[in-house]
C-alpha positions in Angstrom: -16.0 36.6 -20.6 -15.0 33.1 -19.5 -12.7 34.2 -17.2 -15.0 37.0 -15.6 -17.4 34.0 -14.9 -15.1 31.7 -13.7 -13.7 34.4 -11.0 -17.7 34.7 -10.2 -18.3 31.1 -9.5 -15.1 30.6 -7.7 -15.4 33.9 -5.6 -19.3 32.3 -4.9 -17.8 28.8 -4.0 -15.2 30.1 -1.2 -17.4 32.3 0.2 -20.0 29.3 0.5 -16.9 27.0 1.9 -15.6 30.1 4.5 -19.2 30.5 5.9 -19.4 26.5 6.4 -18.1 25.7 10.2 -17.7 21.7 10.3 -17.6 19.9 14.0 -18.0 16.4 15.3 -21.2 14.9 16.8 -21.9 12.8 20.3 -22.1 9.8 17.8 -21.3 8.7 14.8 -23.4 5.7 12.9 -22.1 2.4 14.5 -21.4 4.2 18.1 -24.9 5.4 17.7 -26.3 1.8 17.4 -25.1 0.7 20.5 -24.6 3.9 22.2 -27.2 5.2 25.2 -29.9 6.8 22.8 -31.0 3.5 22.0 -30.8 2.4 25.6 -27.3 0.5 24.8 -24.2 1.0 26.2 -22.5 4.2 27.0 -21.2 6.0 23.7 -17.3 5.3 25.3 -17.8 1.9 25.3 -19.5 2.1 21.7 -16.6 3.0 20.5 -14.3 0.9 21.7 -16.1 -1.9 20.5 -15.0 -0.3 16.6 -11.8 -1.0 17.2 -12.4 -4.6 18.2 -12.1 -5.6 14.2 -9.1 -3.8 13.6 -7.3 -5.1 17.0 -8.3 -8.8 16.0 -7.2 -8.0 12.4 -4.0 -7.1 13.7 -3.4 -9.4 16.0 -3.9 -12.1 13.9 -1.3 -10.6 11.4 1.1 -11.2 14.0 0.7 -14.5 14.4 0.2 -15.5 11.1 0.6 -13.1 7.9 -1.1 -15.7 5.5 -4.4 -15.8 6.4 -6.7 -13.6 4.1 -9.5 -14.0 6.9 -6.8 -11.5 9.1 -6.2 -9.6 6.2 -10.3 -9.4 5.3 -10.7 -8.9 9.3 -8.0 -5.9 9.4 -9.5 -4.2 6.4 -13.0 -4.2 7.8 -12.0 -2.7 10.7 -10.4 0.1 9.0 -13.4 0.2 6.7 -15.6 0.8 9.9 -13.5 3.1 11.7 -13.5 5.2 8.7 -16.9 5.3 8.5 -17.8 6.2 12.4 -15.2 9.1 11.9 -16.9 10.3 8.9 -20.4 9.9 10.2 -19.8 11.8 12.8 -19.0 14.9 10.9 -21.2 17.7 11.4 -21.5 20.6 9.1 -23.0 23.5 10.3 -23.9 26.4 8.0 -23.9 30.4 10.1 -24.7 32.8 7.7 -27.7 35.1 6.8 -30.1 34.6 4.2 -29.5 37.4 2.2 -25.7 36.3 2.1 -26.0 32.7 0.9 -28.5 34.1 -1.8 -25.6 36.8 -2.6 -23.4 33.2 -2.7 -25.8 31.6 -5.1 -25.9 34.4 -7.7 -22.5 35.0 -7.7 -21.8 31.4 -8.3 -24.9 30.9 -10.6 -23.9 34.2 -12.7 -20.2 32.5 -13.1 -21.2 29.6 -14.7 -23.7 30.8 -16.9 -21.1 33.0 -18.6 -18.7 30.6 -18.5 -21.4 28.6 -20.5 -22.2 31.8 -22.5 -18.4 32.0 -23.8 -18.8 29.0 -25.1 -21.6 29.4 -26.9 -20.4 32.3 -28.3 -17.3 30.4 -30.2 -17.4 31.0 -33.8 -17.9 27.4 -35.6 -14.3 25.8 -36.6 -14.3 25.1 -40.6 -11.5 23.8 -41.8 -9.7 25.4 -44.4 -9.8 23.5 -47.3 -8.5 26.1 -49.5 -8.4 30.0 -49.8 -11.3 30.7 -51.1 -14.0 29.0 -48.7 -12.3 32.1 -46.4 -14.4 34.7 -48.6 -17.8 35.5 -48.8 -19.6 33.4 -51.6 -20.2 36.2 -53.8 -16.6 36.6 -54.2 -15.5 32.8 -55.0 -18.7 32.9 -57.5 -16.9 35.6 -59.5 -13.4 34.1 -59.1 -14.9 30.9 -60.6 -16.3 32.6 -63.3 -13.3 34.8 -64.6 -11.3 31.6 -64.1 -13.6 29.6 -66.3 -13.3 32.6 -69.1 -9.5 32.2 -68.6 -9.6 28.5 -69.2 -12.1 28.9 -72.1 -9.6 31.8 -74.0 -6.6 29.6 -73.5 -8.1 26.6 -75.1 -8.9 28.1 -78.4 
């Protein structure tokens, strides 16, 4: 049952990816700042101005390698032109309703027997001896004729 579940939520999960188109936007957060919706520059010059850190950053490596402020300087630039690439990402989601619900079942369904399979798991007892294997009844009457044993061979 686990398995069946986890072919449900997987099968729900790539169909939710594949319907998922991803594109890039006119701006990303720090080109947006200064860019012309604001009434700043234009969004080419925006963006050049993100690489400004990382040129500087460099630069000063070059001239000297021992300064932390060029090493700070370089990494911040990186840091900020990894986030204007990632801000402007754009996902954009073209499907029908009645297929992203089909999605959502199939992927709710999954997990809940995975979770189910679990559940189902008969508790692990460890097996102190061979008896706590059988049904109490059974070790009650071993115990007994054992005890009559014990009692005949001590007379």
């Amino acid at each position: 049952m686990f398995f069946v579940g986890m072919l449900l939520a997987i099968a729900g999960v790539y169909l939710f990816f594949d319907s998922v188109r991803v594109s890039t936007g006119h701006s990303g957060l720090l080109s947006g700042m200064l860019g012309a919706r604001r009434g700043g520059m234009m969004e080419t010059t925006s963006m050049g101005i993100v690489f400004v850190p990382f040129f500087l950053g460099v630069f000063s490596l070059f001239v000297d390698a021992t300064r932390k402020w060029a090493w700070l300087l370089t990494y911040v630039g990186i840091a900020l032109l990894g986030i204007e690439v990632i801000s402007r990402v754009r996902f954009i989601m073209d499907t029908k309703l009645t297929h992203l619900l089909g999605m959502l079942v199939l992927f709710a369904a999954g997990c809940a027997l995975m979770f189910r399979s679990y559940r189902e798991l008969p508790p692990i007892i460890p097996n102190l001896d061979e008896d706590q294997s059988r049904p109490p009844e059974e070790r009650d009457r071993r115990h007994a004729d054992s005890r009559e044993t014990d009692s005949v061979d001590k007379r």
